[in-house]
C-alpha positions in Angstrom: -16.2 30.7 -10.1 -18.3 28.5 -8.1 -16.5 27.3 -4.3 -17.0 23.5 -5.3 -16.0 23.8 -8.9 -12.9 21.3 -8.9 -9.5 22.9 -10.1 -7.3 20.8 -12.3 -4.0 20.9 -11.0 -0.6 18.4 -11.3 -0.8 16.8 -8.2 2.8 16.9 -8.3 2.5 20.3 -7.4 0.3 19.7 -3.8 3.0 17.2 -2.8 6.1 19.6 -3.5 4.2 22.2 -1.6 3.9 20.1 1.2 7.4 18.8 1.2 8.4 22.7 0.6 7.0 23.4 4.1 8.6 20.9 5.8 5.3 20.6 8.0 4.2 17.7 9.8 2.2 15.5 7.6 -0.1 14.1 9.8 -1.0 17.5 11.2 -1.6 18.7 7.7 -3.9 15.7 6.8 -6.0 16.4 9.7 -6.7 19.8 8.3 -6.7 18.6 5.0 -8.3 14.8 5.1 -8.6 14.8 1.3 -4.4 15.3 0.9 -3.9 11.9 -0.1 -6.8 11.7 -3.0 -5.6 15.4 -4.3 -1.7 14.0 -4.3 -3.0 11.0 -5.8 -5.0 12.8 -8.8 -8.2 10.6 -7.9 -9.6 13.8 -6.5 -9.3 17.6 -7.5 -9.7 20.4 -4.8 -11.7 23.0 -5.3 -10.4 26.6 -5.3 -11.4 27.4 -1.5 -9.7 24.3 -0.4 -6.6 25.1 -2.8 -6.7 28.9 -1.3 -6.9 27.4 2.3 -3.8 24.6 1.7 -1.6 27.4 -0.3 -2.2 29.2 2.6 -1.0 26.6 5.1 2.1 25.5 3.1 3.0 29.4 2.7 3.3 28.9 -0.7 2.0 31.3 -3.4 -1.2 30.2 -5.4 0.1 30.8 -8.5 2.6 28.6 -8.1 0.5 25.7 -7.3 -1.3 26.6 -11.1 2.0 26.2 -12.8 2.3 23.0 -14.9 5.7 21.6 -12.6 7.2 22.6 -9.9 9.6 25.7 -9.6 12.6 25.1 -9.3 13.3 27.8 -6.2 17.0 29.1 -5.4 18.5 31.4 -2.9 18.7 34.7 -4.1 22.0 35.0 -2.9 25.3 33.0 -2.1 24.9 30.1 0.3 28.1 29.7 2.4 26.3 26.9 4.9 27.7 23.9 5.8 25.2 23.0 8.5 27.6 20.7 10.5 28.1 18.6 7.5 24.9 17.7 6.7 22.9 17.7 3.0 21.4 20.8 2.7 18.7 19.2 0.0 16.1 22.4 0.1 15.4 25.6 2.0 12.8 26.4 4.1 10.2 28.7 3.0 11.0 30.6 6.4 14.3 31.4 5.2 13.2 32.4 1.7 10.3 34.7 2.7 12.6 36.5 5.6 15.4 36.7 2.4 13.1 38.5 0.2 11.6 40.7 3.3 14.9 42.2 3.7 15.5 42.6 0.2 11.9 44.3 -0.1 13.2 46.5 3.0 17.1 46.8 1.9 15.4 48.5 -1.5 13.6 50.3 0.3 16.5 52.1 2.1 18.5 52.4 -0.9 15.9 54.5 -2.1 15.6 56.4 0.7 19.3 57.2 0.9 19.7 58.1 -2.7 16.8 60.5 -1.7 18.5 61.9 0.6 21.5 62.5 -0.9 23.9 60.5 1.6 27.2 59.1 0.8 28.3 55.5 0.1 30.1 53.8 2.9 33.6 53.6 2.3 34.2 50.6 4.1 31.6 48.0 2.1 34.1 46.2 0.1 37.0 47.3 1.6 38.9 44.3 2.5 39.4 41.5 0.8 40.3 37.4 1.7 44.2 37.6 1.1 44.0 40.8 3.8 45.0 39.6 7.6 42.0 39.3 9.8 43.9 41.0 12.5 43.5 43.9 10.6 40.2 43.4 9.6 39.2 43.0 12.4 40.9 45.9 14.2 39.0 47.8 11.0 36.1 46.9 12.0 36.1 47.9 15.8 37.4 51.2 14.6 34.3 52.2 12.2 32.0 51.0 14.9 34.1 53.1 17.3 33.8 49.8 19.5 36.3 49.7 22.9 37.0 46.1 24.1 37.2 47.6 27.5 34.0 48.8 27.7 32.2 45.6 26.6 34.2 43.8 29.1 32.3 46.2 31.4 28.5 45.2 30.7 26.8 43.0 32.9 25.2 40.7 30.5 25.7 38.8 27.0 22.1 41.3 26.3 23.8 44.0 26.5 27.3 43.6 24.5 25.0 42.0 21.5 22.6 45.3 22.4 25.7 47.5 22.3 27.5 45.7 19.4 23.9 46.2 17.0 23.8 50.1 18.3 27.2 50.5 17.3 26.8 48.7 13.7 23.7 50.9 12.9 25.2 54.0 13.8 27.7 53.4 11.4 25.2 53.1 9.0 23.9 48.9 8.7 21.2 47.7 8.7 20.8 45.2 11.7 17.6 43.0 11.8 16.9 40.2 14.5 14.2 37.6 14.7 13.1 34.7 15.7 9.7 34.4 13.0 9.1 35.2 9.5 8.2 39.2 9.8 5.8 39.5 12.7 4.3 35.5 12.1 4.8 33.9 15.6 3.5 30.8 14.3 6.5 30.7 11.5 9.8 30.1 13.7 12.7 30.4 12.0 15.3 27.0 12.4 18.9 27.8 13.6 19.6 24.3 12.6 18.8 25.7 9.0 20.6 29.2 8.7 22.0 31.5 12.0 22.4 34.8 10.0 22.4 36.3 6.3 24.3 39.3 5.0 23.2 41.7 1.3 26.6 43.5 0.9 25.4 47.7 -0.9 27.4 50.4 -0.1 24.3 52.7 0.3 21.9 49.7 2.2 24.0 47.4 3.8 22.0 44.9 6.0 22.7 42.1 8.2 19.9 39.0 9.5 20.5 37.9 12.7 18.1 34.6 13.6 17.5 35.8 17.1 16.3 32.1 17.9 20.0 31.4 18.8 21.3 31.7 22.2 22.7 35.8 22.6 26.6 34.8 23.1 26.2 33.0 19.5 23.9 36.1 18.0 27.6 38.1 19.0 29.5 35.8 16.8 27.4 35.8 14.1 26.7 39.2 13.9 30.6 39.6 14.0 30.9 37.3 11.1 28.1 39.0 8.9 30.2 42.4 9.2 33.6 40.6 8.3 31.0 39.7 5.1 30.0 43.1 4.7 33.6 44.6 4.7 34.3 41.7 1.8 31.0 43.2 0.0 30.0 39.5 -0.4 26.3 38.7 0.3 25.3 35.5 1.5 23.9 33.1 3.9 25.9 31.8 6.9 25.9 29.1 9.8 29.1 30.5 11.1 29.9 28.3 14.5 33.4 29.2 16.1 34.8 25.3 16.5 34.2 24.7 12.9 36.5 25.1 10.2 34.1 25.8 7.3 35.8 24.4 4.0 34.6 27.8 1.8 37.8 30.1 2.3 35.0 32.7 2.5 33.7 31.6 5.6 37.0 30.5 7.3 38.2 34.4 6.8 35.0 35.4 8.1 35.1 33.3 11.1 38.8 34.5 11.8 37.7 38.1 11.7 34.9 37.5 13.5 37.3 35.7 16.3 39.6 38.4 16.4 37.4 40.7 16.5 35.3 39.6 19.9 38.0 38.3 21.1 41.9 40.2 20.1 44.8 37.4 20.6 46.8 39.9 22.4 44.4 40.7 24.8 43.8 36.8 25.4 47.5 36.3 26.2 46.9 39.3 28.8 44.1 37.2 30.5 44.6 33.6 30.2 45.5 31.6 33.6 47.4 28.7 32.8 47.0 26.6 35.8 42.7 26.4 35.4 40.9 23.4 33.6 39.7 24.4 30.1 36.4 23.7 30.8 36.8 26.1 33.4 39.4 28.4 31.9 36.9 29.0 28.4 33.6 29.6 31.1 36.1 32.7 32.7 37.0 33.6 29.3 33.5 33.6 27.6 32.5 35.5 31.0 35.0 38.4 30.5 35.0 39.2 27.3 30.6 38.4 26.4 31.4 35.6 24.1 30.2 32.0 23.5 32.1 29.8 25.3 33.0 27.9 22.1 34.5 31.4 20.7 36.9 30.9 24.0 37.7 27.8 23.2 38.4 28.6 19.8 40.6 31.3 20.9 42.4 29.0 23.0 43.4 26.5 20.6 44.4 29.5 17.9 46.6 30.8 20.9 48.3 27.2 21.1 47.2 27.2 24.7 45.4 23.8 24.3 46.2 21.3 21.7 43.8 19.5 19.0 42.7 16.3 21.0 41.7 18.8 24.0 39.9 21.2 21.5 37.9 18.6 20.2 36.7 16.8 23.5 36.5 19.9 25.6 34.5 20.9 22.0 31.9 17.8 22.0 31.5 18.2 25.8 30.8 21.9 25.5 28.5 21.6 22.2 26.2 19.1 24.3 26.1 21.1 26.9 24.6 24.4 24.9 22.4 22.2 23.6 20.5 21.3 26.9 20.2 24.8 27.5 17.6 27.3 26.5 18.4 29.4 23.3 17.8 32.7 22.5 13.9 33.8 22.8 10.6 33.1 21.7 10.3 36.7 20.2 7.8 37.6 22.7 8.1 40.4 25.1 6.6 44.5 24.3 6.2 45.0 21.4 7.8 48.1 20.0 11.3 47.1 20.9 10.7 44.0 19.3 9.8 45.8 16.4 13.3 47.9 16.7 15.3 44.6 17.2 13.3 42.9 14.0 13.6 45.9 11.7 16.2 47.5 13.4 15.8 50.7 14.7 17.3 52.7 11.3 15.1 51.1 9.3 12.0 51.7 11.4 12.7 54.9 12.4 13.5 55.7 8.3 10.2 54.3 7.2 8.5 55.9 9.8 9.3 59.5 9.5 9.5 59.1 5.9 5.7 58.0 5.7 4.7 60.6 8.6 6.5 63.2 5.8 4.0 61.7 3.1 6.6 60.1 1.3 5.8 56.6 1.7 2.6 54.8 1.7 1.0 53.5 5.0 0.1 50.0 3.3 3.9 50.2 2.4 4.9 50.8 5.3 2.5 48.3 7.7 3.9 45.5 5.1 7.8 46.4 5.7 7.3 46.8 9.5 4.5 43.8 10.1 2.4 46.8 11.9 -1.8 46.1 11.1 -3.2 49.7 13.1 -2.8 52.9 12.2 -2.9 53.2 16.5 0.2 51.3 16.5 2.2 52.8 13.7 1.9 56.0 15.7 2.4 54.5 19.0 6.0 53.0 17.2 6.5 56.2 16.1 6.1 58.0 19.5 8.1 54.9 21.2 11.1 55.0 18.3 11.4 59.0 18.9 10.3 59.9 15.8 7.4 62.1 17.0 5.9 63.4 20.1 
């Protein structure tokens, strides 16, 4: 086909596209001066131009040959409540990084049914009308997780560091980012989603978006497990002040409370004489927890009542908020790679395409690697080879 034959298209579809991608629209007509005429249907674009804005939109082609617009869902449960407000579409950020992990959590399955390993047990196991205290005290036992000892780390880093360790040696799949697979010009939105879980007894896999500050990465990787023991997929913006109205996500979020932060051990440290503004700063300090998890815990604990929850609550939410969050998803690269594929899932497709088993283009796409020189670099840097 000729590059200036025109291509007749609904225009209907260019303008979905571009609302899809939530992109800036004068930026987009700058690249694209003709956007208005092509929305318009008093001009057609020809394929190179279609390729280019499909491209730019991160939108397949095909879709933008289809007579109307599809009508695009999350593949899974959406639990978010996004302080309140509409959710009227999602990203395509979210929905490429959704079907990522479900391209790498199939995958795995494979891989483990391979290899002959057992379910786990403990997908599944607990269910909404069960106390979170003993969830929760579930959950720290499979993960062989000591309270003690993260009171002991020097940094929020570390207890999230130590917390993921701990989750993929008991067999999940823990993936943290801040961009759509290795895209550093696609920045995932914490304003649109913090974290997702996909509940499987032999694949389970939690999303962390790594653009969030690392005491709030804690919490919701805490609340993705409470989803995990459930065996309920779906996508969360867990926060710890907010009561979410799906029962789901309020169990979740009281696991996930207890868990980082066990009510008796609270009543051991709490100094009644100290400001709460103070008081959840020491708190959030000693035990490597947001300081809205503190407060939280405070309030659960009766310590403060609702009026002071809820200004010490705004105060403290404005404050995060002036602050830096999480990272830009820079930094070297190969233990970004085991933070954004986790390191069971790298090290799996690794060795399993070093054994032949899997393909290298397979294996570049799961992993975002482009050279052969650094898949063996990973591979060498991971521990799978010498």
């Amino acid at each position: 086909m000729d590059d200036m034959t025109r291509i007749p298209i609904n225009p209907e579809l260019l303008t979905w596209a571009r609302e899809r991608a939530g992109m800036d629209t004068f930026a987009l007509k700058r690249r694209f001066p003709k956007l208005d005429a092509w929305e318009s249907g008093a001009l057609q674009p020809t394929l190179r131009q279609l390729e280019d804005f499909a491209r730019k939109v991160h939108v397949p082609i095909g879709y933008l040959f289809l007579p109307e617009p599809v009508q695009e869902s999350l593949p899974i449960p959406d639990f978010r409540t996004l302080a309140d407000r509409a959710i009227t579409r999602t990203s395509p950020n979210l929905l490429d990084t959704l079907y990522l992990c479900q391209q790498r959590q199939d995958w795995y399955r494979d891989h483990v049914r391979l290899h002959a390993l057992d379910p786990l047990s403990f997908i599944g196991s607990a269910t909404v009308a069960d106390d979170p205290v003993i969830t929760a005290e579930a959950i720290r036992t499979t993960l062989d997780l000591s309270l003690a000892e993260r009171q002991q780390l020097p940094t929020w880093t570390e207890a999230l560091r130590q917390l993921v360790s701990k989750a993929e040696e008991a067999g999940v799949l823990v993936m943290a980012s801040s961009i759509v697979g290795s895209n550093s010009h696609r920045k995932l939105d914490v304003a649109e989603f913090r974290g997702f879980a996909l509940a499987d007894e032999l694949a389970p896999l939690v999303f962390i978006n790594a653009a969030d500050s690392k005491a709030a990465q804690m919490f919701t990787l805490a609340h993705e497990l409470a989803h995990l023991w459930l065996g309920e997929s779906g996508v969360s913006d867990p926060e710890a002040g907010r009561i979410p109205e799906q029962a789901i996500e309020r169990w979740c979020n009281m696991v996930a409370a207890e868990f980082l932060v066990p009510m008796e051990a609270l009543h051991a440290a709490y100094l009644a004489d100290g400001r709460p503004a103070a008081e959840i700063q020491r708190l959030a300090r000693m035990f490597k927890v947001s300081t809205l998890v503190a407060l939280r815990r405070l309030f659960d604990a009766g310590f403060i009542d609702q009026a002071t929850f809820w200004q010490t609550y705004r105060e403290e939410l404005a404050r995060i908020r002036t602050l830096d969050r999480g990272g830009s998803g820079g930094g070297d690269f190969y233990r970004t790679l085991g933070t954004r594929t986790g390191r069971r899932f790298a090290r799996a497709v690794l060795s399993s395409t070093l054994e032949g088993q899997t393909l290298f283009q397979d294996a570049f796409r799961m992993l975002g690697v482009r050279k052969t020189a650094t898949f063996y670099e990973a591979a060498r840097e991971l521990g799978v080879m010498l």
